[in-house]
TIVO-2410 file (N, C-alpha, C; in nm, 3 decimals):
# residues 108
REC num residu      c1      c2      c3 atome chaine
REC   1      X   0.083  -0.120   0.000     N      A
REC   1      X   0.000   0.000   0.000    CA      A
REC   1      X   0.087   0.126   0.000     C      A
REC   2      X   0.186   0.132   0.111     N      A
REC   2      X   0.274   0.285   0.119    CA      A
REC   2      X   0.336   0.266  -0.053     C      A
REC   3      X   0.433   0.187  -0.116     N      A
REC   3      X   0.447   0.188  -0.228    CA      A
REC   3      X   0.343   0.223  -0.345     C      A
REC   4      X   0.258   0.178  -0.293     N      A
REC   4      X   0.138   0.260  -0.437    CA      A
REC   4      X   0.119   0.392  -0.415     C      A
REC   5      X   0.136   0.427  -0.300     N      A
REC   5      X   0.050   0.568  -0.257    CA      A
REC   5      X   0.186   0.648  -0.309     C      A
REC   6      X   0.312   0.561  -0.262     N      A
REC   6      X   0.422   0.683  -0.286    CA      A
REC   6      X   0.443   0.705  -0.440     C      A
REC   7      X   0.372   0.620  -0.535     N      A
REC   7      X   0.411   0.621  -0.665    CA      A
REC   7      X   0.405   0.734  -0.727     C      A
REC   8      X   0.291   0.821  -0.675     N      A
REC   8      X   0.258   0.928  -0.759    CA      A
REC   8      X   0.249   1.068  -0.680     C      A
REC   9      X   0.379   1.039  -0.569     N      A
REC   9      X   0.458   1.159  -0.469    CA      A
REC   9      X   0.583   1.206  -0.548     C      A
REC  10      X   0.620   1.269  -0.640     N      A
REC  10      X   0.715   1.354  -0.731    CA      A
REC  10      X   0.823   1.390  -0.635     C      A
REC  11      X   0.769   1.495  -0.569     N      A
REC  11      X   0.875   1.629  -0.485    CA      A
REC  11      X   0.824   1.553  -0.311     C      A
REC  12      X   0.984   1.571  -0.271     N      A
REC  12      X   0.937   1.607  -0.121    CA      A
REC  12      X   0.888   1.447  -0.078     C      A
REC  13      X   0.948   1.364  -0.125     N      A
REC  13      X   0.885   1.247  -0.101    CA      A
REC  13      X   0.892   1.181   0.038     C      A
REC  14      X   0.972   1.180   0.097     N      A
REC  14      X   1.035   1.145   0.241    CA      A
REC  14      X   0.939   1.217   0.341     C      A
REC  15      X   0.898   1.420   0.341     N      A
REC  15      X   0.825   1.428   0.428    CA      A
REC  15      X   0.692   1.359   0.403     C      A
REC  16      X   0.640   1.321   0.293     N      A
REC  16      X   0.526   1.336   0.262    CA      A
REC  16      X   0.481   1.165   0.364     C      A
REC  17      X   0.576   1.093   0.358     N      A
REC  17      X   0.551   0.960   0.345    CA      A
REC  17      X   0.593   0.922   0.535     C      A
REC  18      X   0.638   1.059   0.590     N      A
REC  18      X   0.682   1.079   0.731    CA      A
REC  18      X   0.549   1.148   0.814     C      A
REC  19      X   0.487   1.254   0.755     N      A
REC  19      X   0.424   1.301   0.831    CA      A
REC  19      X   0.288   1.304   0.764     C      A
REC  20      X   0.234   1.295   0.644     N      A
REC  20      X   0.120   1.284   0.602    CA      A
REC  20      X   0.066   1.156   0.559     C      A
REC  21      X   0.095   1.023   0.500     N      A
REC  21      X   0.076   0.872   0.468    CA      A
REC  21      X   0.039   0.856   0.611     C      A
REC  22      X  -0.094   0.813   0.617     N      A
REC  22      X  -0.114   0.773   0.703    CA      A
REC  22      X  -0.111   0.813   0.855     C      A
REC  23      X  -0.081   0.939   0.873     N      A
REC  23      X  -0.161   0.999   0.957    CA      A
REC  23      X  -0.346   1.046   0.953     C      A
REC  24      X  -0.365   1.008   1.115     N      A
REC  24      X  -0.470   1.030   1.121    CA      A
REC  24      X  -0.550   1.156   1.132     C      A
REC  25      X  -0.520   1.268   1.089     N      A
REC  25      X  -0.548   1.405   1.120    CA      A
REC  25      X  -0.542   1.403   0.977     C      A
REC  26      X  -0.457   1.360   0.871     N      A
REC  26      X  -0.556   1.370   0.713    CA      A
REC  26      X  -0.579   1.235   0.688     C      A
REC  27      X  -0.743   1.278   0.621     N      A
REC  27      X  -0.835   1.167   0.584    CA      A
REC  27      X  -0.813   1.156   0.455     C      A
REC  28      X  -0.805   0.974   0.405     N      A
REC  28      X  -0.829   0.940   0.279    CA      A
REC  28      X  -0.713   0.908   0.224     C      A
REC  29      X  -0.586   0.903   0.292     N      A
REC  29      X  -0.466   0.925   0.206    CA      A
REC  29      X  -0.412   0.797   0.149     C      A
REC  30      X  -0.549   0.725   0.156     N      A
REC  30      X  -0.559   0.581   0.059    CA      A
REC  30      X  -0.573   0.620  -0.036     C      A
REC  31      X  -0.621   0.713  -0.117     N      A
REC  31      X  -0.677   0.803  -0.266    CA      A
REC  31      X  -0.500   0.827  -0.308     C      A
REC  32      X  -0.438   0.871  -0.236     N      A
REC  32      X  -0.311   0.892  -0.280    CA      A
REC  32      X  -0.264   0.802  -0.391     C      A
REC  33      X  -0.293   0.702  -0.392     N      A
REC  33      X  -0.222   0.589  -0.523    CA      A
REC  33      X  -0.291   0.617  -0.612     C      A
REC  34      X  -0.413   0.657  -0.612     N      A
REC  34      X  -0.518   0.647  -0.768    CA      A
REC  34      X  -0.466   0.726  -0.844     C      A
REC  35      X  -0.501   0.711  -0.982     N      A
REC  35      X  -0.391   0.759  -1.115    CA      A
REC  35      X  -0.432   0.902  -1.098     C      A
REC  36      X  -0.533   0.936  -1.051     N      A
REC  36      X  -0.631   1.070  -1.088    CA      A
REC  36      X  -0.641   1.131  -0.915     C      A
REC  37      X  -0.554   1.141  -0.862     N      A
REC  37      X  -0.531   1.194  -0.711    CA      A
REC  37      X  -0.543   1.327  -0.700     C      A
REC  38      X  -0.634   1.383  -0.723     N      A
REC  38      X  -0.656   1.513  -0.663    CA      A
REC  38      X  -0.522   1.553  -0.560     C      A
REC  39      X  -0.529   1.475  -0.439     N      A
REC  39      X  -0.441   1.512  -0.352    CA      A
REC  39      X  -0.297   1.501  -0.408     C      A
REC  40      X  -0.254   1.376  -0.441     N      A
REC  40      X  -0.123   1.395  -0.478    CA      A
REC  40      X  -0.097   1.490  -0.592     C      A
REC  41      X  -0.159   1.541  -0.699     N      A
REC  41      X  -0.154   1.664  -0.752    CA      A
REC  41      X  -0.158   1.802  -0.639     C      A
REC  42      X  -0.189   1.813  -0.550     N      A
REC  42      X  -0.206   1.911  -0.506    CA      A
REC  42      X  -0.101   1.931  -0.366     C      A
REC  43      X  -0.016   1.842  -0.350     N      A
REC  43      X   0.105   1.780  -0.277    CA      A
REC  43      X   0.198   1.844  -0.356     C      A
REC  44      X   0.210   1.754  -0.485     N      A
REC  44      X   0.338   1.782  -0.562    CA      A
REC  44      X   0.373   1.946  -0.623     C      A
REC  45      X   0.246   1.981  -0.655     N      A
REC  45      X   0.245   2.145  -0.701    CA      A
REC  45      X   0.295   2.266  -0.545     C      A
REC  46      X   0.207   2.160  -0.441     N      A
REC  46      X   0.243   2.312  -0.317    CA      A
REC  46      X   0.432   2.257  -0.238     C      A
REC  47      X   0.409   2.148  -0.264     N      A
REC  47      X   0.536   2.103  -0.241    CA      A
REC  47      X   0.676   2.168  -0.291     C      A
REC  48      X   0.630   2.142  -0.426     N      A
REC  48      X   0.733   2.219  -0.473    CA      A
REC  48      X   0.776   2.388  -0.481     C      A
REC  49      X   0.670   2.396  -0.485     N      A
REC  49      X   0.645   2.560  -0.466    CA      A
REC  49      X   0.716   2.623  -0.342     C      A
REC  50      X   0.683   2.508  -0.247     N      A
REC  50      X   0.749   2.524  -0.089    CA      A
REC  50      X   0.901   2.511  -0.108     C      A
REC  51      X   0.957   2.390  -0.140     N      A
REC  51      X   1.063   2.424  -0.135    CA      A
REC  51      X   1.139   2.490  -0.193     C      A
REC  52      X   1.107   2.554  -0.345     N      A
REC  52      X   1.152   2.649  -0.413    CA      A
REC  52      X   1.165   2.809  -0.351     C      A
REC  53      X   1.056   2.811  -0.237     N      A
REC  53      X   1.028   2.956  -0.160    CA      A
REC  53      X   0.965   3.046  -0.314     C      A
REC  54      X   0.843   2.982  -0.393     N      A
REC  54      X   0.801   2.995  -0.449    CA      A
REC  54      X   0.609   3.062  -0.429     C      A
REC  55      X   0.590   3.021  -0.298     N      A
REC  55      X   0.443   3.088  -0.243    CA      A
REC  55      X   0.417   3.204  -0.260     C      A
REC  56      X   0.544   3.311  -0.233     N      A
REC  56      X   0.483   3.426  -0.202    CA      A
REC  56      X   0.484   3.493  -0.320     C      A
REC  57      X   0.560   3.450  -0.427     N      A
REC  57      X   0.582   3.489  -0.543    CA      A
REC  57      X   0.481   3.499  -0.627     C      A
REC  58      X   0.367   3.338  -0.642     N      A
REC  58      X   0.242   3.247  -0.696    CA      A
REC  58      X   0.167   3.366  -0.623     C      A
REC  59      X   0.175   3.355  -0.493     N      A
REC  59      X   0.022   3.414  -0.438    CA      A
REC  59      X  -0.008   3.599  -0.477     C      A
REC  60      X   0.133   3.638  -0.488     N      A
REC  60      X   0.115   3.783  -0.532    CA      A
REC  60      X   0.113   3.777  -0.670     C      A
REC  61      X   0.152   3.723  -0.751     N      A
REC  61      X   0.145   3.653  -0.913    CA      A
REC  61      X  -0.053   3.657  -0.938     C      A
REC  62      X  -0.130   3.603  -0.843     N      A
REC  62      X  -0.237   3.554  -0.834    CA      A
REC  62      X  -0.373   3.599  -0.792     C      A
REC  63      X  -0.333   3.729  -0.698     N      A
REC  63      X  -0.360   3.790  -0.647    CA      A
REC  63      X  -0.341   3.974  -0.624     C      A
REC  64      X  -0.422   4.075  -0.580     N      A
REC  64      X  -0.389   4.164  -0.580    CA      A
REC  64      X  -0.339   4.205  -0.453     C      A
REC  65      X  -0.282   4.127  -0.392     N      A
REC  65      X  -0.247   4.091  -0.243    CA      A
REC  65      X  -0.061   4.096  -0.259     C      A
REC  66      X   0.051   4.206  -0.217     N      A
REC  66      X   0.137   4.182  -0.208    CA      A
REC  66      X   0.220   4.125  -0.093     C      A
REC  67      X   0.260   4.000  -0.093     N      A
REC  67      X   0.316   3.912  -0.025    CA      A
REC  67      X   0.465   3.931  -0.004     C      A
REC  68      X   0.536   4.018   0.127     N      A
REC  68      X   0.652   4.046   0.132    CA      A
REC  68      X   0.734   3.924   0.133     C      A
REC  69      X   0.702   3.818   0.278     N      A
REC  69      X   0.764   3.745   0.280    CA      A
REC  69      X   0.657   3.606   0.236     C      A
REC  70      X   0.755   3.455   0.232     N      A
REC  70      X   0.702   3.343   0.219    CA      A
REC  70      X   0.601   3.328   0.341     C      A
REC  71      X   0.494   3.277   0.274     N      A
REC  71      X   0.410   3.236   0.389    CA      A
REC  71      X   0.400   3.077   0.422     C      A
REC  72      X   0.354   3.062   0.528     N      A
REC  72      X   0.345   2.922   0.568    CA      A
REC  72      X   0.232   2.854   0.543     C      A
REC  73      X   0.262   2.695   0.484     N      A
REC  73      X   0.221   2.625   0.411    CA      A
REC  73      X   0.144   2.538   0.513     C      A
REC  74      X   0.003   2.520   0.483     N      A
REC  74      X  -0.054   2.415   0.547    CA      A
REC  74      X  -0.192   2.326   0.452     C      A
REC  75      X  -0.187   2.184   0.436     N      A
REC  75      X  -0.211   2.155   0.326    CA      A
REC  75      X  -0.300   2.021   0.430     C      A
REC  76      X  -0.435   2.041   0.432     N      A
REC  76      X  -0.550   1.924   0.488    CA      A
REC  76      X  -0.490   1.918   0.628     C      A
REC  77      X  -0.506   2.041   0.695     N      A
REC  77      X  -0.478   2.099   0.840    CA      A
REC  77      X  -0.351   2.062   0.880     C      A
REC  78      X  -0.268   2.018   0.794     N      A
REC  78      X  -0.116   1.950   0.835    CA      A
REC  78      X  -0.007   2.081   0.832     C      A
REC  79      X   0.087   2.154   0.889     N      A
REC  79      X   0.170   2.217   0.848    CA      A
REC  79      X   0.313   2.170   0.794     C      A
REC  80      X   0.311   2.227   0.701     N      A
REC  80      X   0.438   2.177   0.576    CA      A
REC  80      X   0.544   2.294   0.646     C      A
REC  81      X   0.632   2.163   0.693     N      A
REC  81      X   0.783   2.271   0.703    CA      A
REC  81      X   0.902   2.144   0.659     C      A
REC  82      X   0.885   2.201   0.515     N      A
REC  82      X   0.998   2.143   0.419    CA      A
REC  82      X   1.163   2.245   0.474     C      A
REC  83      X   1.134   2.328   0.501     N      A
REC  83      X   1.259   2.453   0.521    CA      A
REC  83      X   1.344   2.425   0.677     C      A
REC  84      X   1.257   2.343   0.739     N      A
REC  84      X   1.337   2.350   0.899    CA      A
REC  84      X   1.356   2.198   0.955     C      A
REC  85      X   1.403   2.150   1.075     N      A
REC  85      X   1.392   2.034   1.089    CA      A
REC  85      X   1.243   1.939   1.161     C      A
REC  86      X   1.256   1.848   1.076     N      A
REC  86      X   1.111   1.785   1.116    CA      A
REC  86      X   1.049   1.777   1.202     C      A
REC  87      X   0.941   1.808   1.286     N      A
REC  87      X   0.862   1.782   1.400    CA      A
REC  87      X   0.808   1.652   1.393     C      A
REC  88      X   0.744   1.597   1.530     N      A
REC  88      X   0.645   1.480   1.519    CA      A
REC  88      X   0.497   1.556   1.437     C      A
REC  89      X   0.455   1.460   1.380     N      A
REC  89      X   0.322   1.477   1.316    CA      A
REC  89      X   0.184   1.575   1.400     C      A
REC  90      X   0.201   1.514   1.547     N      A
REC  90      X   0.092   1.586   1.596    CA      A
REC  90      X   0.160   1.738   1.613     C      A
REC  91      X   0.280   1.734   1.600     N      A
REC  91      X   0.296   1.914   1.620    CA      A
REC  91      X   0.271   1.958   1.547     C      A
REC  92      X   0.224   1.925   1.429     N      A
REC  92      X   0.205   2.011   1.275    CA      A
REC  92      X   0.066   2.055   1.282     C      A
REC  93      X  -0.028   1.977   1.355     N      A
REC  93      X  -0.141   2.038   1.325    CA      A
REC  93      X  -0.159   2.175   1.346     C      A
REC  94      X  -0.264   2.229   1.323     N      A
REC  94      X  -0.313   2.373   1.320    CA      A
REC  94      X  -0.444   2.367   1.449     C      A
REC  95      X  -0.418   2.418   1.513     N      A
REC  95      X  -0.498   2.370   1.619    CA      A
REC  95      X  -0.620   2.476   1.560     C      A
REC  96      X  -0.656   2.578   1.503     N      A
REC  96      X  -0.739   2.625   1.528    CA      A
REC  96      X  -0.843   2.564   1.441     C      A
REC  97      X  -0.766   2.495   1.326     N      A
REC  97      X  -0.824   2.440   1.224    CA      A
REC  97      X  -0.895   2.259   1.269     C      A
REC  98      X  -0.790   2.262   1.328     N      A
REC  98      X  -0.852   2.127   1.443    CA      A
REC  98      X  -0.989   2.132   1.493     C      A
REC  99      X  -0.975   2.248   1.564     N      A
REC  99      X  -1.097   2.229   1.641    CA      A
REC  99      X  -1.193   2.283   1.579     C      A
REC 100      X  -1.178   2.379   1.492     N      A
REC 100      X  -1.332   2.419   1.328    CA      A
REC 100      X  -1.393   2.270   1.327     C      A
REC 101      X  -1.301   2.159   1.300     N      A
REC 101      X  -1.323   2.019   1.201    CA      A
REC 101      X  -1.405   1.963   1.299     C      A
REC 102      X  -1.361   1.943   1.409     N      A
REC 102      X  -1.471   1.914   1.546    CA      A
REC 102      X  -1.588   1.924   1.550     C      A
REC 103      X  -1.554   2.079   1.557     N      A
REC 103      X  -1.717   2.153   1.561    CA      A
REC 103      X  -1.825   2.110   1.469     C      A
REC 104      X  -1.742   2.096   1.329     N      A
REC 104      X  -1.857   2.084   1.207    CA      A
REC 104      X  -1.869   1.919   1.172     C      A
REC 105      X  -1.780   1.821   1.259     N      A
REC 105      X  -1.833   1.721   1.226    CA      A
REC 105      X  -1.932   1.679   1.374     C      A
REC 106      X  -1.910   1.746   1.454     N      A
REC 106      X  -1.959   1.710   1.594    CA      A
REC 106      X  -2.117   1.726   1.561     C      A
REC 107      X  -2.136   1.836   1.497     N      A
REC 107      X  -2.263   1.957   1.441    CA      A
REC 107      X  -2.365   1.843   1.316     C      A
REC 108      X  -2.299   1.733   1.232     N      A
REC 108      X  -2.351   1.723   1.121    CA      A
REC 108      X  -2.423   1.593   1.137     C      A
***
C-alpha cells in the first residue's frame, strides 16, 4: 500500500511519506495511489512551490495581495515545514483548524 501511494509523490517524497501517509489528522490518504489523485496533484504542485520559496511569489502573481515574505504552508490541516527540521506529526497540526473540524463534524 505505502508503495502505491508513494508512486505518484514527485517532490518532497520522504516528508510526505513521514508526516502525512497515514496519519490520522488527514483523511483518505488511501486516494493517494489512484492515477487521478486530486491530492497527490495538489502535494506535488504546493510542495514544490514550498521548497523552491516559491508561495509568495504564486500568491502575489495571483492575487492583488502583495506578499513580502514566504508564507506558511498548510495543506488538509497539516503544516508543511519542508525549510526547517522535522517535527512529530501531531505538532504540525493547526490547532485552530482542528478544532473548526470538530465543531462541524460534531454539528452534522
Amino acid at each position: 500500500m505505502r508503495s502505491a501511494a508513494m508512486r505518484n509523490i514527485v517532490f518532497e517524497r520522504h516528508h510526505f511519506e513521514t508526516h502525512f501517509l497515514g496519519n490520522p489528522a488527514k483523511a483518505e490518504t488511501h486516494r493517494i495511489c489512484h492515477e487521478n489523485s486530486e491530492d497527490a496533484l495538489t502535494w506535488n504542485v504546493f510542495a514544490r512551490l514550498a521548497r523552491a520559496r516559491a508561495l509568495a511569489k504564486v500568491l502575489s502573481t495571483l492575487s492583488t495581495v502583495s506578499v513580502g515574505s514566504e508564507p506558511e504552508l498548510y495543506l488538509w490541516g497539516l503544516r508543511v515545514r519542508l525549510m526547517m527540521r522535522p517535527l512529530p506529526p501531531r505538532s504540525l497540526r493547526w490547532s485552530e483548524l482542528a478544532t473548526s473540524l470538530k465543531q462541524v463534524y460534531r454539528d452534522s
